[in-house]
MMTF fields as JSON, N, C-alpha, C and O atoms, coordinates in Angstrom:
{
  "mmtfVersion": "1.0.0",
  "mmtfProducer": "UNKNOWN",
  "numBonds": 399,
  "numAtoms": 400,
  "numGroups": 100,
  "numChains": 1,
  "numModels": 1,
  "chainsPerModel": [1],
  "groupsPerChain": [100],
  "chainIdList": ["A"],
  "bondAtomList": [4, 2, 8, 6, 12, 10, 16, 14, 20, 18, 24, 22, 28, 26, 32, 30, 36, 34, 40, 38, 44, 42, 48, 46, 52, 50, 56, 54, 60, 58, 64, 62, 68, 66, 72, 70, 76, 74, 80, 78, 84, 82, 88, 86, 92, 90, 96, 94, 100, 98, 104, 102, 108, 106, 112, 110, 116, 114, 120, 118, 124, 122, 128, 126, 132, 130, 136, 134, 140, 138, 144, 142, 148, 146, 152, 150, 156, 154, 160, 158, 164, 162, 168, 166, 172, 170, 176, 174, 180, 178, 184, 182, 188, 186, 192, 190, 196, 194, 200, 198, 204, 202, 208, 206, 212, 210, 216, 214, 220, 218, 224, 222, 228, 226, 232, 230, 236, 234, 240, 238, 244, 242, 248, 246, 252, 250, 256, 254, 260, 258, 264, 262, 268, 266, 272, 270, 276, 274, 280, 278, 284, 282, 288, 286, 292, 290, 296, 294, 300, 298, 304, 302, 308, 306, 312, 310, 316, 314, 320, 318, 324, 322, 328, 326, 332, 330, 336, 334, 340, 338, 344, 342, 348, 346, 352, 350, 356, 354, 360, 358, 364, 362, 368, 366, 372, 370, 376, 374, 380, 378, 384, 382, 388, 386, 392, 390, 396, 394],
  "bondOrderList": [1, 1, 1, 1, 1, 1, 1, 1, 1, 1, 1, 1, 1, 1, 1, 1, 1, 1, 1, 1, 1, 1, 1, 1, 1, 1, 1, 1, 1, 1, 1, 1, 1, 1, 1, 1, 1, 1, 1, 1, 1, 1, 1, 1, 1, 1, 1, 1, 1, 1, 1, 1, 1, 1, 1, 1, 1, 1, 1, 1, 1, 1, 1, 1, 1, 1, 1, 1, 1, 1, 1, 1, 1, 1, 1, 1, 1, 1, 1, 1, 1, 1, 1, 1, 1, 1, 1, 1, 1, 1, 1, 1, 1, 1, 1, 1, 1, 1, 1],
  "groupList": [{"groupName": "UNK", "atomNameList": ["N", "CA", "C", "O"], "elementList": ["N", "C", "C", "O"], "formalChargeList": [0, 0, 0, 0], "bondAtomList": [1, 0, 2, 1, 3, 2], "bondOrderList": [1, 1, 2], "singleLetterCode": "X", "chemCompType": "L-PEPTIDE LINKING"}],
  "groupTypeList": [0, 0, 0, 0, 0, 0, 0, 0, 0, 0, 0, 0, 0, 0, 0, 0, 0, 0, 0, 0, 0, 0, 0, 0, 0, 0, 0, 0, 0, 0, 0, 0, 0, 0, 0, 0, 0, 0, 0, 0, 0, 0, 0, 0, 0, 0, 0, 0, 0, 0, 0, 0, 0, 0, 0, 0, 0, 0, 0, 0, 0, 0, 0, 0, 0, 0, 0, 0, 0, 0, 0, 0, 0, 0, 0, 0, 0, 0, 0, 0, 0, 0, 0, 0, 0, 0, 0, 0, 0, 0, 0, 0, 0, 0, 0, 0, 0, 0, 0, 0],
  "groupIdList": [1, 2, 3, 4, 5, 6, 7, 8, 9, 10, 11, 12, 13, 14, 15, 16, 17, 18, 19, 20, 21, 22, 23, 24, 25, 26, 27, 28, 29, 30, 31, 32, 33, 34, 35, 36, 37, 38, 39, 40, 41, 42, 43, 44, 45, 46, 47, 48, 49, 50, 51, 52, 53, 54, 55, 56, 57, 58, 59, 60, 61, 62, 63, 64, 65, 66, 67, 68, 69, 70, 71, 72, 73, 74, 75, 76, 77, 78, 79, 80, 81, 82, 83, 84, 85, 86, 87, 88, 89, 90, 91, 92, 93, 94, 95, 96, 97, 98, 99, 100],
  "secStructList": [7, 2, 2, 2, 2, 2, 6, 6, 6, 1, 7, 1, 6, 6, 6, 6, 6, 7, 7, 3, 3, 3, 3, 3, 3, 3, 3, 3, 3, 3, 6, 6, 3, 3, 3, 3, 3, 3, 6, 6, 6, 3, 3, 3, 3, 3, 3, 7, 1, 1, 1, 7, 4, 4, 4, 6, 6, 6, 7, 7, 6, 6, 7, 7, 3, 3, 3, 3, 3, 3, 3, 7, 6, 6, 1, 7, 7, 3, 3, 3, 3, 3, 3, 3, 7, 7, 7, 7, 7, 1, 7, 6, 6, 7, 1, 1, 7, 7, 7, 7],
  "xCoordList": [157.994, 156.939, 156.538, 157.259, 155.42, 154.965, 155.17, 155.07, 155.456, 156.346, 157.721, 158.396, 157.905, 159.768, 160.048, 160.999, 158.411, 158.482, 157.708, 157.849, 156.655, 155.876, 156.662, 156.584, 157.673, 158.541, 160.092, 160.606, 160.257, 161.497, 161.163, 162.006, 159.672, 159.613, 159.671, 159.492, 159.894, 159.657, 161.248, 162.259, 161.246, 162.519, 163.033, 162.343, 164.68, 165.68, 165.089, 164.51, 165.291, 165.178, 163.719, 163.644, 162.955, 161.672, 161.916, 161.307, 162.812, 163.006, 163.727, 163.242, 164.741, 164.926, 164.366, 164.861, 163.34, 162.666, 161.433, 160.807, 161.467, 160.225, 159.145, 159.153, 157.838, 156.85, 156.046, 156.3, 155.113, 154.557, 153.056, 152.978, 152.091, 150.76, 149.922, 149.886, 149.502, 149.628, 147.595, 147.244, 146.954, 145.297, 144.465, 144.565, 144.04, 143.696, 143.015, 142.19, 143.039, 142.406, 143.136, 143.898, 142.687, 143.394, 143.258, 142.245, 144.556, 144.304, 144.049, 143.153, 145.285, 145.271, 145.684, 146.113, 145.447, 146.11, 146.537, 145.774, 147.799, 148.092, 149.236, 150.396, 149.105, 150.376, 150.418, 149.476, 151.99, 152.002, 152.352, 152.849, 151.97, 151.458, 150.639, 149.624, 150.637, 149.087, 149.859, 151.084, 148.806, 148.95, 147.848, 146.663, 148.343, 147.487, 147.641, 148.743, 146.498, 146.492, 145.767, 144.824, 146.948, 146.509, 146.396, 146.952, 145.545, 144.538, 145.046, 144.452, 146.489, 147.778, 147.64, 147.776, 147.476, 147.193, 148.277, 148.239, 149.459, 150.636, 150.036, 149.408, 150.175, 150.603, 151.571, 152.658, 151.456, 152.658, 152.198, 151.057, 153.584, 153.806, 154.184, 155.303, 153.291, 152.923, 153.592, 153.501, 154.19, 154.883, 153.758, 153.148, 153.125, 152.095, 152.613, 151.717, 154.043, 154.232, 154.199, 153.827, 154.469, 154.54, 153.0, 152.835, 152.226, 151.094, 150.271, 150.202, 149.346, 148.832, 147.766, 146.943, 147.607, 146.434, 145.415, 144.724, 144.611, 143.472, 142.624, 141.438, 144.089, 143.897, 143.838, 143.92, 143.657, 143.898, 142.953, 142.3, 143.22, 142.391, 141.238, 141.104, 140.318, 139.132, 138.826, 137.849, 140.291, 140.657, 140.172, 140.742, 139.631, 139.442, 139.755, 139.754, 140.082, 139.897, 138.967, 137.852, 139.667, 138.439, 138.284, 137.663, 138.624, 138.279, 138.875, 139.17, 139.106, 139.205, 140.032, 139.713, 141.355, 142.483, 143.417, 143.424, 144.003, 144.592, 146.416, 146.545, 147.198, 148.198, 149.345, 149.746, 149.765, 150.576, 152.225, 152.46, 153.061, 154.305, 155.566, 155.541, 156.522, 157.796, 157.849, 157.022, 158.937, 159.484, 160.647, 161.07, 160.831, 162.192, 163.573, 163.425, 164.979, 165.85, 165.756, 165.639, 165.781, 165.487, 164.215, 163.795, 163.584, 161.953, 161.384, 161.129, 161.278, 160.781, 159.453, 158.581, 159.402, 157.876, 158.138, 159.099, 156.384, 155.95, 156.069, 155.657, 157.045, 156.422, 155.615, 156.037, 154.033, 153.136, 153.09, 153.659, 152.687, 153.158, 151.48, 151.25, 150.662, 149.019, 148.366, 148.883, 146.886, 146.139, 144.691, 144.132, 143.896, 142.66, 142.131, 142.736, 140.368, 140.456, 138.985, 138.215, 138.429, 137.672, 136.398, 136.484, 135.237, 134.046, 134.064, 134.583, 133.404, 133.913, 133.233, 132.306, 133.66, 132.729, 132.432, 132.313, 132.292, 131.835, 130.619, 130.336, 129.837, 128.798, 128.717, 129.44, 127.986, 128.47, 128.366, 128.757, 127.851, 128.037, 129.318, 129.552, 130.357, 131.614, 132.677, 132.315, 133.964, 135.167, 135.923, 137.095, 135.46, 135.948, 135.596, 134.475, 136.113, 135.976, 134.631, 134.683, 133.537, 132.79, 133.445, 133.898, 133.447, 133.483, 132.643, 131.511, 132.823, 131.995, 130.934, 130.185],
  "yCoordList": [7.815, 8.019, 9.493, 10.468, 9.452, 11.167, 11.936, 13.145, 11.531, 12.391, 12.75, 13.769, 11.576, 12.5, 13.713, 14.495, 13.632, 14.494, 15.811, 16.891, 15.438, 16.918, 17.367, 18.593, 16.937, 17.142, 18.414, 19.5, 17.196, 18.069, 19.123, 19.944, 19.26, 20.71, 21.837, 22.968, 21.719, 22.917, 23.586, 22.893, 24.639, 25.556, 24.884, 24.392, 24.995, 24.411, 25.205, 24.572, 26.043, 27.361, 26.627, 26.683, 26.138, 25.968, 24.723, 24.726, 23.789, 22.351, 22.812, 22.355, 23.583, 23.844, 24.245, 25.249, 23.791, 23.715, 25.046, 25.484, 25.37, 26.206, 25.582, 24.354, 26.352, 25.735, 25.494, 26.299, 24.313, 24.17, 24.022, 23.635, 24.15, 23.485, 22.729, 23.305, 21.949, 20.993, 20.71, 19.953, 20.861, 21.09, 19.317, 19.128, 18.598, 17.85, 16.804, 17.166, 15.412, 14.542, 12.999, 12.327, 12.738, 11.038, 9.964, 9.323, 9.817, 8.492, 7.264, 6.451, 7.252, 6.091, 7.014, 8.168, 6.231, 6.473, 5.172, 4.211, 5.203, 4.074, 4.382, 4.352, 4.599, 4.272, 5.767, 6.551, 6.049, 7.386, 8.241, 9.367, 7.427, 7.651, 8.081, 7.957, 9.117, 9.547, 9.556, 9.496, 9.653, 9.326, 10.411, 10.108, 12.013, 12.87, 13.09, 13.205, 13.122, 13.279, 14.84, 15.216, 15.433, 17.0, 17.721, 17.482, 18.696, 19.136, 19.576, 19.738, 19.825, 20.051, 18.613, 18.736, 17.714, 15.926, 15.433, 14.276, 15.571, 14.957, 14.36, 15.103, 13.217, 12.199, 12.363, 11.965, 12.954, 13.283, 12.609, 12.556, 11.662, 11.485, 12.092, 12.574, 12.105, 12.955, 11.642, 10.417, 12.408, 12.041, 12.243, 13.16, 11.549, 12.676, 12.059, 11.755, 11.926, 11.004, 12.663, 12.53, 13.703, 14.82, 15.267, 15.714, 14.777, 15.225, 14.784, 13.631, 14.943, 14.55, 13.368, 13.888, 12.338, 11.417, 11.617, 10.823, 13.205, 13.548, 13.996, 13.995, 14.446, 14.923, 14.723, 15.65, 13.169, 12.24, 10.817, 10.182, 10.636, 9.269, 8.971, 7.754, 9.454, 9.861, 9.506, 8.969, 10.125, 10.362, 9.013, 7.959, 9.023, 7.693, 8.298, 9.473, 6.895, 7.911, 8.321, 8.028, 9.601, 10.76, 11.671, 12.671, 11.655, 13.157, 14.102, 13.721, 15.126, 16.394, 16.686, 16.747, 16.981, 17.796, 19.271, 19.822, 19.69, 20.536, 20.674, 21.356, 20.199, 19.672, 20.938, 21.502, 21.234, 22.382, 21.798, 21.519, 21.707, 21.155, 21.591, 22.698, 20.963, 20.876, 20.04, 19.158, 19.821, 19.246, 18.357, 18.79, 17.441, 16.93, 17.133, 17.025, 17.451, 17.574, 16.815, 17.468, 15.37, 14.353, 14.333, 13.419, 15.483, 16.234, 14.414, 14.079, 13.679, 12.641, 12.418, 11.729, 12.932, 13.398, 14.821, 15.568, 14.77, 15.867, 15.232, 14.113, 16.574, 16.341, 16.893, 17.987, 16.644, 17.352, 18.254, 17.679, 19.224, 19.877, 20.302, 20.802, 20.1, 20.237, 19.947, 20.124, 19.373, 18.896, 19.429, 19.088, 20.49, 20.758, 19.966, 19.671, 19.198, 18.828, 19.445, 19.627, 19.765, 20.487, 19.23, 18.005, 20.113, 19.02, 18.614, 19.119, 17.343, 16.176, 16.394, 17.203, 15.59, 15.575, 14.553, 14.49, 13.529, 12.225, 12.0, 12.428, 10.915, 10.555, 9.011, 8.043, 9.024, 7.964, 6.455, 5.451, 6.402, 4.959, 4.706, 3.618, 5.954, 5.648, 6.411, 7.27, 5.939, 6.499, 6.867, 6.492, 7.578, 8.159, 9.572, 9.575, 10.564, 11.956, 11.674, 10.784, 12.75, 12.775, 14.19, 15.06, 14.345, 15.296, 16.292, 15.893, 17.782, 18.612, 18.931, 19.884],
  "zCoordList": [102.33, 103.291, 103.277, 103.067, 103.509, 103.4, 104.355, 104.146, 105.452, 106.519, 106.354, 106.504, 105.998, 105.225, 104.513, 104.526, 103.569, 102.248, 102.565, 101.99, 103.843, 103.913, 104.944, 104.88, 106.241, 107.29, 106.325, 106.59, 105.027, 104.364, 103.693, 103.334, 103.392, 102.482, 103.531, 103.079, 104.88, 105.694, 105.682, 105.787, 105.576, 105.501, 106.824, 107.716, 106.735, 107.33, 109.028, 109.911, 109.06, 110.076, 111.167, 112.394, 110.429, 110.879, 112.084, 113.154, 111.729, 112.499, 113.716, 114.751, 113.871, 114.953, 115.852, 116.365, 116.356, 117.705, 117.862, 118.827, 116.514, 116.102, 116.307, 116.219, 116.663, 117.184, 115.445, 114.549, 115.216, 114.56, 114.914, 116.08, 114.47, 114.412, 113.222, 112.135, 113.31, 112.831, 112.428, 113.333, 111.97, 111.401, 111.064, 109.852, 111.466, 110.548, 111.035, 111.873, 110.799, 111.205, 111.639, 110.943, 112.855, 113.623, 112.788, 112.507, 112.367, 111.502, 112.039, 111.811, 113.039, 114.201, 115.536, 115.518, 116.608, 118.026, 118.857, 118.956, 119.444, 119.624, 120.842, 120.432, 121.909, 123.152, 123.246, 123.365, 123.15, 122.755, 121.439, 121.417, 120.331, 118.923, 118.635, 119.32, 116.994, 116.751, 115.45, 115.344, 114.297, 113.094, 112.88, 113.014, 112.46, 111.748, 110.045, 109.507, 109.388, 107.795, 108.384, 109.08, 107.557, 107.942, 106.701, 105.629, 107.027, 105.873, 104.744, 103.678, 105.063, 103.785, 102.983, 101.766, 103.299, 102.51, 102.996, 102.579, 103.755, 104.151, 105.43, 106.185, 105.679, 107.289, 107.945, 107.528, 109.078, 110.343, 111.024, 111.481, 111.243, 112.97, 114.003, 114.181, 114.731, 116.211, 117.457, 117.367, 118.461, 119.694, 120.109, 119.559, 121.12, 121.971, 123.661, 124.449, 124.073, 125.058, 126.068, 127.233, 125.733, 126.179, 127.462, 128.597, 126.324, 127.278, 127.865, 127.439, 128.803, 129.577, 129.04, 128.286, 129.162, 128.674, 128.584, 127.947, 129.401, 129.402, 128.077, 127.748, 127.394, 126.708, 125.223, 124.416, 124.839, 124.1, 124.229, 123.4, 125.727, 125.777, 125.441, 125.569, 125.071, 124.304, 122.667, 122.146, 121.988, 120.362, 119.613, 119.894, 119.121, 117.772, 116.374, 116.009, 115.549, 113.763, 113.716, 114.149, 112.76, 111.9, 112.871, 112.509, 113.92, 115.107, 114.315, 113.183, 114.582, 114.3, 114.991, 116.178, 114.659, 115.628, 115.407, 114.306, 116.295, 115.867, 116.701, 117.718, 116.299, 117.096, 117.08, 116.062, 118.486, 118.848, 119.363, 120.539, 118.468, 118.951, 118.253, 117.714, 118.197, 117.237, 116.689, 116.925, 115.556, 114.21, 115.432, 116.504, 114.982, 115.804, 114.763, 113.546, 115.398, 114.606, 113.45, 112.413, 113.338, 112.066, 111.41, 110.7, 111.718, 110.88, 110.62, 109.463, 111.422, 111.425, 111.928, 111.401, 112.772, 113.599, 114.371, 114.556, 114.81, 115.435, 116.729, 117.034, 117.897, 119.41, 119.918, 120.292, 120.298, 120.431, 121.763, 122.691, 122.028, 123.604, 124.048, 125.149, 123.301, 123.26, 121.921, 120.818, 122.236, 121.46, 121.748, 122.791, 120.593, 120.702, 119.917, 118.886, 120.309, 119.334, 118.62, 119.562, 117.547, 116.907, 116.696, 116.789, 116.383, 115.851, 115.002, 114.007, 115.056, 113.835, 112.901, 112.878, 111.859, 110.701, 109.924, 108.701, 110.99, 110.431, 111.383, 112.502, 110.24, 110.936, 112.113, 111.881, 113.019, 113.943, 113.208, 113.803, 111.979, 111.528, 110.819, 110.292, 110.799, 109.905, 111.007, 111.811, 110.868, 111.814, 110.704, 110.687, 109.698, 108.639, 108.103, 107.594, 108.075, 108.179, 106.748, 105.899, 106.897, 105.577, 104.924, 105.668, 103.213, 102.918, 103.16, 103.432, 103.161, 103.127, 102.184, 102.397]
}
């Protein structure tokens, strides 16, 4: 899975509760799940049970995000602690990011 593999290339030092941010785009959103393909090309799973719903409930695929959290000890997912989210770049007939 590509979270295993883009989660394990981060130096050991980094998972311990170092803050990460995280660039990219909503694949899915689901409960308190988010599925970002971030602009590095790796898919992280994002916790987002942390924050407030305001700040999310909105999100569909292809939005534009920028995710502020930690690595969890088992670099399995991201726990998100805030979410900006940036202007999109898809057009309203597709929920799919367009290239530039």
């Amino acid at each position: 899975m590509l979270v295993g593999l883009g989660l394990a290339l981060l130096p050991a030092g980094a998972t311990a509760q170092q803050r990460i941010v995280i660039t990219g785009f909503v694949q899915w959103i689901d409960g308190t799940k988010m599925q970002v393909m971030a602009d590095t090309g790796y898919s992280i799973n994002v916790n987002i049970d942390r924050i407030s719903q305001d700040e999310y409930n909105t999100m569909r695929g292809g939005d534009r995000v920028r995710v502020f959290g930690f690595v969890t000890p088992d670099r399995s997912r991201v726990i998100a602690e805030r979410i900006d989210r940036g202007p999109n770049t898809y057009d309203d007939l597709s929920a799919f990011p367009q290239a530039p």
